[in-house]
C-alpha positions as CSV (number, residue, x, y, z in Angstrom):
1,X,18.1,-41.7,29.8
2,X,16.0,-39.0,27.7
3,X,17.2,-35.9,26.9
4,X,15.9,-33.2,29.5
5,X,12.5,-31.3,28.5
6,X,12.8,-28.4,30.5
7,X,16.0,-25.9,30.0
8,X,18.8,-27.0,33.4
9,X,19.5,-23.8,33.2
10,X,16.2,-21.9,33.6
11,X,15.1,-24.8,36.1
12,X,18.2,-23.8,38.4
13,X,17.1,-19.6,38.1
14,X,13.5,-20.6,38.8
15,X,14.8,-22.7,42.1
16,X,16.8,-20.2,42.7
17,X,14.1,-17.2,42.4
18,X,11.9,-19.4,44.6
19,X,14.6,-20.0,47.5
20,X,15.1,-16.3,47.3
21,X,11.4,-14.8,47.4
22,X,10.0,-17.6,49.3
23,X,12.1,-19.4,51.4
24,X,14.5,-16.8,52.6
25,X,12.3,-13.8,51.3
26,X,9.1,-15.3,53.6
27,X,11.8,-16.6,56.2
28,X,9.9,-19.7,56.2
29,X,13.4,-21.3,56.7
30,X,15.5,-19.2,59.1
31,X,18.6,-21.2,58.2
32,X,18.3,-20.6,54.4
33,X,19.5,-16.8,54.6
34,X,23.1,-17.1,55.9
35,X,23.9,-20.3,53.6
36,X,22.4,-18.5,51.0
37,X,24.6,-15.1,51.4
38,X,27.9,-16.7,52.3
39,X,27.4,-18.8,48.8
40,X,27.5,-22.2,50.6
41,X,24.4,-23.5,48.8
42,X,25.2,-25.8,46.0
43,X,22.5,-25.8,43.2
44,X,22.7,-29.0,41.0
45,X,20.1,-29.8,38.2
46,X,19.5,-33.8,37.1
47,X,17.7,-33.3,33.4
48,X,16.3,-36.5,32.1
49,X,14.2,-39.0,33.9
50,X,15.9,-42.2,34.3
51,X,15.6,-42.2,38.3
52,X,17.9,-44.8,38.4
53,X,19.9,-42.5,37.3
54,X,19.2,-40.4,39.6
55,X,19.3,-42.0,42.6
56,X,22.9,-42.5,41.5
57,X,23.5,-38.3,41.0
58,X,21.8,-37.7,44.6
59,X,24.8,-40.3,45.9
60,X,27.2,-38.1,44.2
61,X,25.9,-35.2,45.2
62,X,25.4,-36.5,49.0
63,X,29.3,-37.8,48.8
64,X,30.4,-34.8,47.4
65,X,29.2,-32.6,50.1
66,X,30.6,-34.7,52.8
67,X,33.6,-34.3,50.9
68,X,33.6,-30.6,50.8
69,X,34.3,-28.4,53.8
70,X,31.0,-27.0,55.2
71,X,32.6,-23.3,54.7
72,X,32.9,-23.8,51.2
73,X,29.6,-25.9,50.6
74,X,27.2,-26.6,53.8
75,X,24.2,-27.8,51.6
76,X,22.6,-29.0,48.3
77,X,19.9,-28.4,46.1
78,X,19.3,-31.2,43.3
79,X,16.7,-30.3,40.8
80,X,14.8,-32.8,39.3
81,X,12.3,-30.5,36.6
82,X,12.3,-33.7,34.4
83,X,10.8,-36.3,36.4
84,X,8.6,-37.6,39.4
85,X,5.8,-35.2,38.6
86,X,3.4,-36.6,40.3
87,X,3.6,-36.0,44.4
88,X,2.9,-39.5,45.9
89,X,5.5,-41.6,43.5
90,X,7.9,-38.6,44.3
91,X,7.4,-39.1,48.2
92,X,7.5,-42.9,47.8
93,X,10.7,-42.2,45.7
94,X,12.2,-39.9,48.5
95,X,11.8,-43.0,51.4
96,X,13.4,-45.2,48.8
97,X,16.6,-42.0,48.2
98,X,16.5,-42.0,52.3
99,X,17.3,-45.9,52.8
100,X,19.9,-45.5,50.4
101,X,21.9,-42.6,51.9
102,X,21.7,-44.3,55.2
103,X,23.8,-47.8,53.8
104,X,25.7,-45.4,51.6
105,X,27.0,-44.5,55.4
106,X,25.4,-41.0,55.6
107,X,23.4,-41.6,58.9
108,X,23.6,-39.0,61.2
109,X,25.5,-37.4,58.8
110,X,23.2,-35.9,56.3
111,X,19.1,-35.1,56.3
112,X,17.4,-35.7,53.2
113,X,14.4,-32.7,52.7
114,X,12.1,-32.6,49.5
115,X,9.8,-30.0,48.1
116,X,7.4,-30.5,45.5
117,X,4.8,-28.6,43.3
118,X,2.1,-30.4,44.3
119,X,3.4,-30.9,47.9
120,X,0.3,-32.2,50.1
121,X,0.5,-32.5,53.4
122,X,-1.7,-35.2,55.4
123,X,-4.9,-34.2,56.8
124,X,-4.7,-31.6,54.7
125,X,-7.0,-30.5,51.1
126,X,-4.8,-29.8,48.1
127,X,-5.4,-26.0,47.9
128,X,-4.5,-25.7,51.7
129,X,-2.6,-22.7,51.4
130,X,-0.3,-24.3,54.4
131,X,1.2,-26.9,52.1
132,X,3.1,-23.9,49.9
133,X,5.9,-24.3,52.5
134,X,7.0,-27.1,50.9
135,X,6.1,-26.4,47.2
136,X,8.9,-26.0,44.8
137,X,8.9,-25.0,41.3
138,X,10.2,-28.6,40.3
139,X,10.6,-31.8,42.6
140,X,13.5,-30.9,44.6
141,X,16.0,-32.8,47.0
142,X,17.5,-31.0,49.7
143,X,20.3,-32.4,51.3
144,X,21.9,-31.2,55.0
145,X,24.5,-31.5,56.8
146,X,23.4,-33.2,60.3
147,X,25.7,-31.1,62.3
148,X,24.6,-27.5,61.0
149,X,21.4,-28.8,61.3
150,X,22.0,-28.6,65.0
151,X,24.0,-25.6,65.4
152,X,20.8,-23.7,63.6
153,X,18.6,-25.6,65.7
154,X,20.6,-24.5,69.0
155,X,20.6,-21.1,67.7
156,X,16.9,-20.8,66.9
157,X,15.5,-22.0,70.5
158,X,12.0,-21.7,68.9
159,X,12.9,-24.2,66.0
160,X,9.5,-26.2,66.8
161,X,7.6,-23.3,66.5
162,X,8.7,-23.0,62.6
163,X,5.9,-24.8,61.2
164,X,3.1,-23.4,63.0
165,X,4.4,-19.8,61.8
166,X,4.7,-21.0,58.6
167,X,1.5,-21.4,58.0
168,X,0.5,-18.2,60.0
169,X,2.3,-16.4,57.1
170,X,1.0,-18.2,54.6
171,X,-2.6,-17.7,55.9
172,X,-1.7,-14.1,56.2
173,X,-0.4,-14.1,52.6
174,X,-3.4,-16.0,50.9
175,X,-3.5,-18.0,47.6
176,X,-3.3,-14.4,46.0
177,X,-0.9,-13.6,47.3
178,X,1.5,-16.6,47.1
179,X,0.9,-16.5,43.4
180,X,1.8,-12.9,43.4
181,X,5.3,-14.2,44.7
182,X,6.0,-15.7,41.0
183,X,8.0,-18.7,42.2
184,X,6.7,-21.4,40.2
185,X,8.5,-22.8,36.7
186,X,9.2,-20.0,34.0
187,X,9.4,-20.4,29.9
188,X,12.6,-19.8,29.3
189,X,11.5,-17.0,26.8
190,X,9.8,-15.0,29.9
């Protein structure tokens, strides 16, 4: 495994800045907020790029939060600044992490979500604004529990209607302004 290239450290603050003025700061997740406030997000960074590797880390992590009561830790961030760059061996790399978790036993247990800098969705042109509600600062695996999953659905009646105001804000916002936002990777001498 190589050594990491980008600083664990300043790739957790710059996730961290971007699940703050984006995801909770946008509300484009109306779940993120109380996780975030009551500490019960765990942020973990994998440096290197062996994904072999990896894909061993996002078991640990995935165990370990099964392990852990939801009060104390309800979801997981894993950081991946130093690998799977490019979007479509990512997302082919995410189907491969899903099939995994589900013989490691964690289906119906735990949801497996992923953000990317160069997130695309189909249908859609590269610099569709819209496609911002899934961009990261680094590839990023999100893992959740099933059953709070549920609860936030039940409490959000209008859970469908997420996407489609999702892009509504991000139409509203504009290119300009999503850059404006400063959530994408940092030099660690900014």
């Amino acid at each position: 495994m190589s050594e990491p290239a980008i600083d664990p450290a300043q790739a957790g603050a710059d996730t961290l800045r971007w699940l703050e003025r984006a995801v909770i700061g946008l509300n484009l997740c109306p779940f993120a907020k109380a996780v975030h406030v009551k500490g019960q997000v765990h942020h973990a960074v994998f440096g290197g790029d062996d994904l072999d590797a990896l894909m061993d880390r996002l078991l640990t992590e995935a165990h370990a939060l099964v392990d852990t009561d939801p009060a104390e830790r309800d979801t997981t961030l894993l950081v991946v600044p130093d690998a799977l760059h490019d979007f479509l061996e990512f997302n082919d790399w995410v189907g491969r992490a899903d099939k995994r978790l589900r013989r490691a036993g964690h289906e119906g247990v735990l949801q497996l979500a992923s953000f990317h800098p160069q997130f695309q969705f189909a249908g859609t042109e590269v610099d569709d604004i819209g496609n911002a509600t899934n961009r990261s600062p680094y590839p990023t695996l999100h893992l959740l529990r099933e059953d709070s999953v549920a609860r936030a659905v039940e409490a959000f009646p209008e859970a469908a209607e997420i996407f489609e105001r999702n892009i509504d804000t991000l139409e509203a916002l504009g290119a300009d302004g999503w850059q404006a936002l400063d959530v994408g990777p940092h030099d660690a001498k900014d």
